[in-house]
N, C-alpha and C positions, 0 to 999 in steps of 0.2 A: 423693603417695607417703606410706605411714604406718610409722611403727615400732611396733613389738607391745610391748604396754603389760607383757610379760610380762619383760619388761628393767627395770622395777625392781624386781622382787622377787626375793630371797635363796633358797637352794637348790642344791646342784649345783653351783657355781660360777659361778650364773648372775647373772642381774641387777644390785642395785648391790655384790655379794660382792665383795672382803672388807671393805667399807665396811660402819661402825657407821651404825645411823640417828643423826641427829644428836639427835633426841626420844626415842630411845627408853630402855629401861633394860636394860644389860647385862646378860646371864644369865634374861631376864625375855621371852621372846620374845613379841610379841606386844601387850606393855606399853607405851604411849607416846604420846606425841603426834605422830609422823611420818606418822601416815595421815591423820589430821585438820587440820595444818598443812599439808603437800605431799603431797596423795593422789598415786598417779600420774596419776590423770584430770584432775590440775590442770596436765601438762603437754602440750606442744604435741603431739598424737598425729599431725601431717601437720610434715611437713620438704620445705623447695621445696629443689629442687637441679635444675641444667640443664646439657645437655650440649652444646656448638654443634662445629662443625669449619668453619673459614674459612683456605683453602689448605687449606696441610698441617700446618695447628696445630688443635689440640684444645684445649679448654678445658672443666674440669671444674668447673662452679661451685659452694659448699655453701654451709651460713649457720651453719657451724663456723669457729673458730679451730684451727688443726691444728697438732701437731706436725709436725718435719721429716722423724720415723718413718713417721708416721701419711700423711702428705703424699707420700711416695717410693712404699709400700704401695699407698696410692689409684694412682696411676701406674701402677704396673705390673700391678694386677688390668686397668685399662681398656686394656694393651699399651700398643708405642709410646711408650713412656713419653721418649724423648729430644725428640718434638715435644708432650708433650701436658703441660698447664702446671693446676695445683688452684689454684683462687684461690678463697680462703677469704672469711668477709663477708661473702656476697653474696644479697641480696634480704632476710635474716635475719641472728639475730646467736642464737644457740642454745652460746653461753658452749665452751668446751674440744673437740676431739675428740682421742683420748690411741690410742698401738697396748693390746691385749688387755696386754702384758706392762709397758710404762709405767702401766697404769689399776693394774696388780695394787703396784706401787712406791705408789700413793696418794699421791705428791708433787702440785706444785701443778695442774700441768695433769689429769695422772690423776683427780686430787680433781674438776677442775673439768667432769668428763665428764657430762652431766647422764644421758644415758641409760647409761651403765653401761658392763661390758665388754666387750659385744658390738656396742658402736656402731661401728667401726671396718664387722665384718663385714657388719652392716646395711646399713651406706653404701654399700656392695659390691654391694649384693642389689639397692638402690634401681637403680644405675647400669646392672645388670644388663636390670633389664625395660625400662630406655630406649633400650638397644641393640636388645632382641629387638623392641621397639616400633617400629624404624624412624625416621627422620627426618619432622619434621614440615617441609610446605613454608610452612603458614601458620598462623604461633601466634594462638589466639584468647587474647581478654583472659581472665584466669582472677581469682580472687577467693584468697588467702590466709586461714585461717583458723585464729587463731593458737589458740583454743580458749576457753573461758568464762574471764571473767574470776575473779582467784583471791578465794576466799571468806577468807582473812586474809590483808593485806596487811604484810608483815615490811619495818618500814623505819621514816621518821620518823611517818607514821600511826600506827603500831603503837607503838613509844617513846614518840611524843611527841617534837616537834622543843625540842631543845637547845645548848646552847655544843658540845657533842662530836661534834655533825654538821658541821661548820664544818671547810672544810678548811683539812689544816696549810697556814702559810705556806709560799711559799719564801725569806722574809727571812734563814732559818738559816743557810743554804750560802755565805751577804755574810758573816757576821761569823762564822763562827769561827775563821778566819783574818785578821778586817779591823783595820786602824785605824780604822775608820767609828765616831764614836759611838753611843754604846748608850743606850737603845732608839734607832732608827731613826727621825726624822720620820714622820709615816703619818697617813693620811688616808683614813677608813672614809663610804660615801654607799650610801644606799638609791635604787636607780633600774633605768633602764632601761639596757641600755647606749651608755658614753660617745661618741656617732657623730663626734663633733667635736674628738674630743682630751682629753687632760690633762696641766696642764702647772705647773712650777713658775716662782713669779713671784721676782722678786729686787726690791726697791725700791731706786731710783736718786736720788742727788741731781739730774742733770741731766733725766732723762726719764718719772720715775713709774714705774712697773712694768715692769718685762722679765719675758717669756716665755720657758721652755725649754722645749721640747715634748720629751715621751716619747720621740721616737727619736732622740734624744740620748744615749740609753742611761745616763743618771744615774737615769731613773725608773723603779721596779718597780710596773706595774699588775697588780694582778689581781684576780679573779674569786673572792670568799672563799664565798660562800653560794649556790648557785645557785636556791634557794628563802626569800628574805627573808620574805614574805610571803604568807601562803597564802590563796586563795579557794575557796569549795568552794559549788556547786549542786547539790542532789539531782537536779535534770532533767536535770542534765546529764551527772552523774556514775553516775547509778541508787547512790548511795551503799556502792558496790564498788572507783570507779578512783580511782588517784591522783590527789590537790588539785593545782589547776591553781595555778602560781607569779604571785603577783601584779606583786614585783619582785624584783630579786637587790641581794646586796650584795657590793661593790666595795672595793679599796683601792688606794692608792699610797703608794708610799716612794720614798725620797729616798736614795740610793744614793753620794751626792758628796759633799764639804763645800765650804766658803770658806778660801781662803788663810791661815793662818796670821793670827794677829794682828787679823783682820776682824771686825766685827760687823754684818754682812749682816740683813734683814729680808727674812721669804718665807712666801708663803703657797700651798696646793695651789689649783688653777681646774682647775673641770670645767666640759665645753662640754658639753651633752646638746642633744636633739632642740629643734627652735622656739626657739632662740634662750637659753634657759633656760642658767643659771651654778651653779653650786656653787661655795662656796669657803672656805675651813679659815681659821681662826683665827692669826694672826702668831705666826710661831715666830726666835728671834734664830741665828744659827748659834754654836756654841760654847755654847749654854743647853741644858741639860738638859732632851727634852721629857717629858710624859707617858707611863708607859709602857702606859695605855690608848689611845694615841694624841689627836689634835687635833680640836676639837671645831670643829662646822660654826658660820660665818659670814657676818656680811654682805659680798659682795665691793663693795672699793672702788669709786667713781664712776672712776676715770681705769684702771679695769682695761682690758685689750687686747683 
């Protein structure tokens, strides 16, 4: 099913109207870099969307996120709208779909409509010729075809990967109301992910290391860089697709303290894949750590 490439162009009230190009130059029509960074031919001109009926439920599948406007609309063009249920998502992921009068507001979703104002109606039109087309009794395999890959790639290619693509913590929403001390314990590792756990050790006069594992809810793990490491093949990539991630970077925090009065010894242990250890540098509880965080070490011989 295709949409007409004549939805992004301006005129009439059509296409991406009243939306500025984001390249272009005000008052200068014509002028810019929008057709040469996002021609419309660089976007998907085929949209999978499926219709099934199982009972007396209907199910309207797209590879839109919908509003709840946009989503009631859909319903009631295909009738029936009490048994017939828009599940958005699906097979695709083709960012916003907004009604004509939310797309003209250019709020977030509106904004995020890739095809324009008339996408709503389109949608309409697609589901239209699936009805007059009859039910199929046997779906053959069909091939998706999201369209040429894009000739400038806007992202950390194009930047240049730096500290500003690293996403925020969530350490912020712990302390701005906490007693916790500042900066937070944390514990930054390049790998693959943690299959085995991660966990904080405490050292013991009687037994050597004790373990607390993360779902003890004193630990914040997370997933800081999901591109640590980039590797890139021309044969593999024809030097147009995205650099394939070689590993990601990881962190955990330390969310708890020690009692009062304590001077506890603790170090982070990461479990990864084949047996393999990670594990952070002794930090005292009640000392101030770095607030670039703790630096990787060697884990103890009596570690667990």
């Amino acid at each position: 099913m295709r949409f007409w490439n004549r939805l992004f162009y301006l005129g009439s009230g059509k296409g991406q109207f009243p939306k500025q190009p984001a390249l272009d130059v005000k008052g200068l029509p014509g002028i810019g870099l929008t057709d040469l960074v996002a021609p419309a031919g660089g976007f998907p001109t085929e949209v999978p969307v499926s219709f099934f009926k199982v009972g007396g439920m209907r199910l309207a599948a797209v590879p839109f996120e919908m509003t709840s406007l946009a989503g009631f609309a859909l319903k009631e063009r295909l009738g029936n709208p009490d048994n017939t249920l828009a599940v958005g998502l699906a097979n695709e992921y083709f960012s916003y779909l907004a009604t004509p009068k939310e797309y003209q507001e250019q709020d977030y979703e509106g904004a995020s409509t890739l095809y324009g104002v008339d996408s709503l109606s389109c949608l309409e039109e697609l589901f239209g010729t699936i009805e007059t087309a009859g039910p199929e009794k046997a779906v053959a395999p069909r091939r998706f075809d999201a369209g040429p890959a894009a000739t400038v790639l806007l992202g950390p290619d194009f930047w240049g990967r730096n500290g500003i693509h690293r996403d925020a913590t969530l350490q912020s929403p712990f302390l701005s109301e906490s007693p916790l001390p500042q900066p937070l314990p944390a514990f930054e590792w390049n790998d693959t992910k943690p299959e085995n756990g991660v966990f904080l050790l405490t050292q013991t006069a009687s037994s050597g290391w004790a373990a607390e594992a993360e779902n003890e809810f004193r630990l914040l793990v997370e997933l800081v860089d999901g591109c640590a490491q980039e590797t890139r093949s021309n044969s593999e990539t024809g030097g147009s697709r995205p650099r394939k991630c070689g590993t990601k970077t990881w962190s955990v925090a330390w969310l708890g303290r020690d009692p009062a009065g304590s001077s506890a010894r603790h170090r982070f242990l990461v479990r990864l894949k084949g047996g393999e250890k990670k594990c952070s540098e002794e930090f005292l509880s009640g000392v101030r750590v770095p607030a670039a965080g703790l630096k990787e070490a060697s884990c103890p011989p009596d570690v667990p």
